[in-house]
TIMARGU-724181 format. One line per 3 residues: their letters; for each residue y, x, z of C-alpha. Coordinates in nm, 2 decimals, padded with zeros to 4 digits. Layout:
A = Y,X,Z | ...
% end
This chain:
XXX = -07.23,05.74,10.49 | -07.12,05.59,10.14 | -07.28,05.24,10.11
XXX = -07.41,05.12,09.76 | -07.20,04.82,09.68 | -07.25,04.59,09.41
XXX = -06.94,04.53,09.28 | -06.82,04.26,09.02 | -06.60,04.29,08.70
XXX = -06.38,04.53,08.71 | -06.01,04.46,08.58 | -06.07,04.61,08.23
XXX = -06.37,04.44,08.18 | -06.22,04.10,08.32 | -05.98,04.17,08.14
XXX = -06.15,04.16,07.76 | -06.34,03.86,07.86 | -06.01,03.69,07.88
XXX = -05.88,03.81,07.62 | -06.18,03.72,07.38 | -06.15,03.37,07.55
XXX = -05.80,03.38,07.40 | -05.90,03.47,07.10 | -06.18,03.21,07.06
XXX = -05.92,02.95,07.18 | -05.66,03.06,06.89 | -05.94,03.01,06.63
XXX = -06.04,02.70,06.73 | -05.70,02.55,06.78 | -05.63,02.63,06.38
XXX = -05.93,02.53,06.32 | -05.85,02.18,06.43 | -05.48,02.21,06.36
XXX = -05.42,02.19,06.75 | -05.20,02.37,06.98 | -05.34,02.63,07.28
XXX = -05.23,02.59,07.61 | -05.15,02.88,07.82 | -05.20,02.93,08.20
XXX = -05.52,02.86,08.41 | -05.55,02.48,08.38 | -05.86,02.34,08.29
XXX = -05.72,02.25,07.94 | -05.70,02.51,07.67 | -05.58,02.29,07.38
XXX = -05.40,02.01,07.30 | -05.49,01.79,06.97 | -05.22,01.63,06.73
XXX = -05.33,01.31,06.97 | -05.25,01.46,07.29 | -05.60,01.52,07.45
XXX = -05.72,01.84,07.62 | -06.00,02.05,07.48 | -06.18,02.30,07.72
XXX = -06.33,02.60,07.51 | -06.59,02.83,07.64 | -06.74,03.12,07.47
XXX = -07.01,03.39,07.62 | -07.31,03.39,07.82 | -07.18,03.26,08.10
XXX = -06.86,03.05,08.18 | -06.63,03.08,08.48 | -06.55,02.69,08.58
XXX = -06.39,02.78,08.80 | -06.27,03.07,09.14 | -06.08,02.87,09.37
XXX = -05.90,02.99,09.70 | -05.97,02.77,10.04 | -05.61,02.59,10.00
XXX = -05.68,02.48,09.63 | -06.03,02.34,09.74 | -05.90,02.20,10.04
XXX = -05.70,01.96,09.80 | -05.98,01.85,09.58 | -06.12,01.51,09.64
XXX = -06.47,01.63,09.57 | -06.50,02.01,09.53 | -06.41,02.03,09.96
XXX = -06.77,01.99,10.06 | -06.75,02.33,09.98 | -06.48,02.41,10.21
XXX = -06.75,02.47,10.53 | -06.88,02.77,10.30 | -06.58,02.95,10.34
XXX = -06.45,02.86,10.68 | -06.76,03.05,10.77 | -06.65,03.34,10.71
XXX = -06.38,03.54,10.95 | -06.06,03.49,10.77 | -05.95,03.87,10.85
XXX = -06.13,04.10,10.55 | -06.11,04.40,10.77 | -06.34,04.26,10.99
XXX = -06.59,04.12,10.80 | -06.58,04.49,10.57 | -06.66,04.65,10.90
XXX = -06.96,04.51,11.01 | -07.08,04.46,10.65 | -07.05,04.83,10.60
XXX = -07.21,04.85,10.95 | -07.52,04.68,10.89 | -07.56,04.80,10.51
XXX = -07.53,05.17,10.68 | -07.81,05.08,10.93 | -08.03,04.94,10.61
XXX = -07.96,05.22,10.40 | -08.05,05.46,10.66 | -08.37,05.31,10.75
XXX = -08.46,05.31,10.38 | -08.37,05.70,10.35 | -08.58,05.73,10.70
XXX = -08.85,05.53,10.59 | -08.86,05.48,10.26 | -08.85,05.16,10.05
XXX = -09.18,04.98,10.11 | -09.14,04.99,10.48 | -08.79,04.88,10.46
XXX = -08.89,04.59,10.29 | -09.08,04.51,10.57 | -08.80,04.52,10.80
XXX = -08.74,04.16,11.00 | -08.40,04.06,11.02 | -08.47,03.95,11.37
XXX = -08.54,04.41,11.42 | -08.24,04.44,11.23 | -07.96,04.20,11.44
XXX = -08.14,04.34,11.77 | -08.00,04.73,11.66 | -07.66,04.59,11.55
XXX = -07.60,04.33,11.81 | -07.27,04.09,11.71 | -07.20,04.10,11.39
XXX = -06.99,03.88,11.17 | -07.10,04.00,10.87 | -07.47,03.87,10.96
XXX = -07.36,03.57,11.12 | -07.17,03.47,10.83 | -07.51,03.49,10.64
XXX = -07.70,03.27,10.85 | -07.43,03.03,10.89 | -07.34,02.99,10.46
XXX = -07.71,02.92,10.48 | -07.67,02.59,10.68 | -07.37,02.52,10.49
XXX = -07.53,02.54,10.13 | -07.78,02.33,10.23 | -07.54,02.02,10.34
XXX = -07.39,02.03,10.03 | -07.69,02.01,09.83 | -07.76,01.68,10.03
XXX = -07.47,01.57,09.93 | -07.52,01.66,09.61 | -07.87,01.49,09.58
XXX = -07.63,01.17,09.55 | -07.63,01.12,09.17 | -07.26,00.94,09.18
XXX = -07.16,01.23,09.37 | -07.29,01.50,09.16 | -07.10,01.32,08.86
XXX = -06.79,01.32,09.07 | -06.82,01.64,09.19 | -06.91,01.76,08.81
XXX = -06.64,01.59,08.67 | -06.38,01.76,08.90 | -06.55,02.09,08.83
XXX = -06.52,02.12,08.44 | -06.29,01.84,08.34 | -06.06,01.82,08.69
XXX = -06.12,01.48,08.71 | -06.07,01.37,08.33 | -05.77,01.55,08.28
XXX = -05.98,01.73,07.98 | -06.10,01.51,07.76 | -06.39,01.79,07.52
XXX = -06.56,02.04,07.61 | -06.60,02.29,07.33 | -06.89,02.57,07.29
XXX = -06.86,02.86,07.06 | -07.27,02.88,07.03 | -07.33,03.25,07.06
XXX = -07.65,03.18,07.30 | -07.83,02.89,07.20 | -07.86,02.84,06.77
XXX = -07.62,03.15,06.77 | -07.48,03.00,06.51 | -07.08,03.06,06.61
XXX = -07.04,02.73,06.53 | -06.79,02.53,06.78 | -06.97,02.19,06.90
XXX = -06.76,01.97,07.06 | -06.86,01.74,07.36 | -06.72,01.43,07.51
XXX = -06.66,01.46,07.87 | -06.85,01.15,07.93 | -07.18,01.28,07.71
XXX = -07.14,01.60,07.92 | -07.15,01.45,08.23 | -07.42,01.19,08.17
XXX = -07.64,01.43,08.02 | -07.59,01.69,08.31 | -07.61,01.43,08.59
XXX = -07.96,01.33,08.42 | -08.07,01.68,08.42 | -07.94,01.88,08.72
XXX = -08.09,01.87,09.09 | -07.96,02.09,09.35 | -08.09,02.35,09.52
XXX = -08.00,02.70,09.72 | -08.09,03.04,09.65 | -08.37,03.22,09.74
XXX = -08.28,03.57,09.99 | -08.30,03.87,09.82 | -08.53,04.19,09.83
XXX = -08.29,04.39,09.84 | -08.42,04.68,10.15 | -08.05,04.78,10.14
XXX = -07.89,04.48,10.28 | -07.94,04.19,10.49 | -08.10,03.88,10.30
XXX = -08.09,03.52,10.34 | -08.19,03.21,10.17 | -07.94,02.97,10.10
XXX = -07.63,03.26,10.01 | -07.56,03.01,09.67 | -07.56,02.66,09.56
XXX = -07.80,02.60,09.26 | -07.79,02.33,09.00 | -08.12,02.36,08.86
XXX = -08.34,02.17,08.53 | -08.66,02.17,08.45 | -08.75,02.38,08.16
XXX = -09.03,02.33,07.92 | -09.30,02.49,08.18 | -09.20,02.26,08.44
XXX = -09.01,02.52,08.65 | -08.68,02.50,08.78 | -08.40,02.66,08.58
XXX = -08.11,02.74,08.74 | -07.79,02.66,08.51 | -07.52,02.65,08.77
XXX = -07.44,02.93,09.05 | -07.16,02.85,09.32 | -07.09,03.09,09.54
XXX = -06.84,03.29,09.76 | -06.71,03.60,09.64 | -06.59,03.90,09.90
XXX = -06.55,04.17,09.67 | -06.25,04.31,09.84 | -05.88,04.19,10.02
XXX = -05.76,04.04,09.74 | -06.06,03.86,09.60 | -06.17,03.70,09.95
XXX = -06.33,03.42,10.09 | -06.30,03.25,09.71 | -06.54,03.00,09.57
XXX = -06.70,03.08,09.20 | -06.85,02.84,08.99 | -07.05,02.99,08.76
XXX = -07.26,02.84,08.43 | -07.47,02.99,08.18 | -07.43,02.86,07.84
XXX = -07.77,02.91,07.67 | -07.90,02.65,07.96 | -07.61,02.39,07.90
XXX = -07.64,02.37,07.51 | -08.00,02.35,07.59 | -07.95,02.07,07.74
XXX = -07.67,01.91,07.54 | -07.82,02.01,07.23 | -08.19,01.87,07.32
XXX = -08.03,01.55,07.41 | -07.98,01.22,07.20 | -07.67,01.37,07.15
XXX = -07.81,01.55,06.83 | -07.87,01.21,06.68 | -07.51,01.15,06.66
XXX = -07.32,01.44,06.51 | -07.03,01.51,06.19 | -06.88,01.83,06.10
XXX = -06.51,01.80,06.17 | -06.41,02.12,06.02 | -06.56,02.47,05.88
XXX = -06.76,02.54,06.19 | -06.69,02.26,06.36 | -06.91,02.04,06.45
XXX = -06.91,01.74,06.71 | -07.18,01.53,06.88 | -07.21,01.20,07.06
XXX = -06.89,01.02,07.15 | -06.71,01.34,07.04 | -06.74,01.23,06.64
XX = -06.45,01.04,06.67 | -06.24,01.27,06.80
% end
């Protein structure tokens, strides 16, 4: 039985989004008579005084997709490590039993139909299967996810932890937002790293994800680390996503961090930061610390 798989980007699609993000990169270095950097650092460009610029465009920014040996040799970013390790470090296995269990779901939904499926414990479900790593693995990210959000409760931490995320540790100095989300202005607004992180630190609680409803698969809580902010209705708003992608042998057992930009020029954007802002160049513009760039 074919399984419905979610799959993410594919090549071609990863692909433009990194060549747009080269694009945007180019522009913004001429803008600012700057040079761009290439490789996957954190820095894309270097300024006429030597400091490093990150530049992200889109809807949502890729901080970062890390393997288990480069987190393993992050000072901060290895409380994530445990969400890996639980997962069996041979991909054949863990395919196997995922395709196993998805095949018994999608079954019971073809026998049964959806609304009953839905109804479907987990407890039923591991009963039919018996061991299963694909399942275990689910239960035990769970506990994992939540650990790190108590560690990440810990507002030094969180800045820490932030820090090595987007700027790896003050290596880069800007962050710098092509606003296509928030005033969609395409304007570039520059950010100093400090402002970032003090604004974000402020703002951002952790939390883990809900489990899915998803009759075709097996759903737990607590399969992503959230960072989350209040919006205007008093909800939670979810502006990071870290998680582990298994899409495949190649892309593994890899840690994603994920961040939407709308949310994080809301936030910048809605801060005192906006008191404080010049306009460096045609469609530049910075805020905060970053007007003296």
């Amino acid at each position: 039985m074919a399984i419905n798989r979610r799959k993410a980007s594919s090549s071609e699609v990863a692909s433009q989004k990194k060549i747009s993000g080269h694009i945007q990169e180019t522009d913004y270095a001429q803008l600012i008579s700057a040079d761009t950097l290439s490789g996957t650092q954190k820095g894309d460009v270097r300024d006429q005084k030597g400091r490093l610029h990150s530049v992200k465009s889109g809807k949502k920014w890729q901080i970062f997709l890390y393997r288990p040996e480069r987190i393993k040799s992050c000072t901060y970013l290895n409380v994530l490590l445990p969400c890996l390790d639980v997962f069996p470090k041979n991909y054949s296995t863990y395919e196997k039993d995922r395709v196993r269990c998805i095949e018994y779901k999608e079954k019971y939904v073809k026998d049964h139909g959806r609304s009953k499926a839905k109804l479907l414990k987990n407890e039923d479900v591991i009963h039919e299967l018996g061991p299963n790593s694909y399942v275990t693995s689910k239960f035990e990210l769970s506990t994992k996810t939540s650990l790190v959000c108590s560690d990440l409760k810990d507002k030094v931490f969180l800045r820490n932890f932030l820090d090595e995320s987007i700027f790896n540790s003050a290596e880069v100095s800007y962050l710098v937002v092509k606003d296509s989300t928030y005033l969609n202005d395409n304007f570039f607004k520059i950010f100093d790293r400090n402002d970032v992180l003090d604004v974000l630190v402020e703002k951002l609680t952790p939390e883990v994800s809900k489990a899915g409803h998803v009759p075709e698969d097996f759903n737990v809580e607590g399969q992503k680390t959230l960072l989350c902010y209040k919006n205007k209705n008093g909800k939670n708003k979810n502006i990071v996503e870290i998680e582990v992608r298994n899409d495949g042998p190649v892309h593994y057992r890899e840690l994603r961090f994920n961040m939407y930009s709308r949310d994080a020029l809301l936030l910048l954007l809605e801060s005192d930061l906006r008191k404080v802002f010049k306009q460096i160049k045609q469609n530049v513009f910075a805020y905060g610390a970053a007007v003296n760039f």
